[in-house]
N, C-alpha and C positions, 0 to 999 in steps of 0.2 A: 564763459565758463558754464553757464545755467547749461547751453546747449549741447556740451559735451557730456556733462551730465545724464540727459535726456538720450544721447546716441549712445553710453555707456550701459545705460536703464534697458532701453529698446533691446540693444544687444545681448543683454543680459537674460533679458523677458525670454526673445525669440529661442535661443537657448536651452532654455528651462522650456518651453514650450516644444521644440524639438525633440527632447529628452523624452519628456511627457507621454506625447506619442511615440517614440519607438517603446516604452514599457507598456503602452497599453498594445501596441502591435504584438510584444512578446508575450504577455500576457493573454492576448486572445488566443496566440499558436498554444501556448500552454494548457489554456482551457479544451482547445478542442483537442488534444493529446490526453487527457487528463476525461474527457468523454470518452475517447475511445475506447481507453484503458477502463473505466467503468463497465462500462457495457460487457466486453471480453473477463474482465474479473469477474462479472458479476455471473454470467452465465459457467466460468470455472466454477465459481464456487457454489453452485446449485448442483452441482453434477456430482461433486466430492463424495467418497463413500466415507471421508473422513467425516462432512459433516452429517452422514445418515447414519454413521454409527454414534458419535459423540453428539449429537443434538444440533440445531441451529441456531446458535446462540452466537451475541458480540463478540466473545473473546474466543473462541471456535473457529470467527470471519477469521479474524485477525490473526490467530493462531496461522490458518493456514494460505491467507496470503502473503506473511512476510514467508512461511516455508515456500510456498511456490516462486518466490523473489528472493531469494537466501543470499544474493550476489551483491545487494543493493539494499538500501537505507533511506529510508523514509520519516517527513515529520507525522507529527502527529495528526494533522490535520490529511494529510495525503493519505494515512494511513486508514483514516476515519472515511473516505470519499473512496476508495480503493477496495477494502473492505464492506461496503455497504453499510454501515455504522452510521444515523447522524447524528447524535449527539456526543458534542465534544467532553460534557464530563464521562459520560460511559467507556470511549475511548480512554482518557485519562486514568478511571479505574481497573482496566480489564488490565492495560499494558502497567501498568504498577501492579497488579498480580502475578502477571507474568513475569513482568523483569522478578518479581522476590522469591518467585522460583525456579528462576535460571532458563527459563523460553525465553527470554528477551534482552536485550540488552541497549544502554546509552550508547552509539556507536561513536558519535560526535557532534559539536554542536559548528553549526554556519551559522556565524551574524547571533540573532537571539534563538533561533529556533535547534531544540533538541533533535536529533535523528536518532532513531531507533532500527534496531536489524534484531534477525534470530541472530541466537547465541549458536554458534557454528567453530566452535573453535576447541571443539572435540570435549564439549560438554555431553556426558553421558547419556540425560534425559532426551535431548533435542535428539540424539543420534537415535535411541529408542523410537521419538515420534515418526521418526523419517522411516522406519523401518517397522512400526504400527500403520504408518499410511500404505506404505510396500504391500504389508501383509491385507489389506483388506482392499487395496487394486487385483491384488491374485485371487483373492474371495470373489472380488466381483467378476473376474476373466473365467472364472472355474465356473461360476452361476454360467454365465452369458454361452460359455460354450457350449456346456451339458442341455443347457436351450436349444440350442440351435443342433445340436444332435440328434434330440428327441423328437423335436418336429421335423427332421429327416425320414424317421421310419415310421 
């Protein structure tokens, strides 16, 4: 009996240990997905005329990377690494100001973690932003052209 036990045990170990490593497997792909997405976020959003007119601030990041991800749902923590945000209470308080003014919303939760999205669902404000950032893309295309006209002659 003892020995069946033991091959029971073993079986069980190897298992959990098999497991083990394919999350850490998944989790490494995710990490370096989750780099990449850094990097390309991070460079959008230095370039935003949104953040050069409104400031660079936390809630600014965040503001305008769930707009440029309007499709898709993030925890808070993704949100905070995505954004260039690191600290987790700052995130916590920017998107609690958000959501309480209708930029944000609970989308849903997996397991324990809360997801978060822009408010896209023909809320007036959000439709406003998307068409504040419009207008100050065409600001910046009107600049950029009139540039490049003027050092033509």
């Amino acid at each position: 009996m003892d020995e069946d036990k033991f091959k029971k045990a073993m079986k069980k170990a190897h298992e959990e240990a098999k497991m083990l490593t394919e999350k850490k497997l998944a989790l490494a792909k995710l990490q370096r997905e989750i780099d990449e997405m850094e990097t390309t976020d991070r460079d959008v959003l230095q370039k935003t005329p949104f953040l050069e007119a409104f400031g660079d601030t936390p809630k600014t990041r965040i503001l305008i990377f769930l707009m440029a991800h309007r499709y898709k749902d993030y925890t808070m923590d993704e949100i905070g690494v995505f954004a260039g945000v690191k600290a987790w209470k700052t995130v916590s308080t920017c998107l609690q100001s958000l959501i309480r003014f209708g930029f944000v919303e609970e989308s849903r939760k997996i397991g324990k973690s809360q997801m978060f999205s822009i408010c896209d669902g023909g809320v007036g404000i959000v439709k406003a932003l998307f068409g504040v950032n419009q207008f100050l893309v065409d600001v910046i295309i009107e600049e950029e052209t009139q540039n490049m006209e003027s050092k033509e002659y």
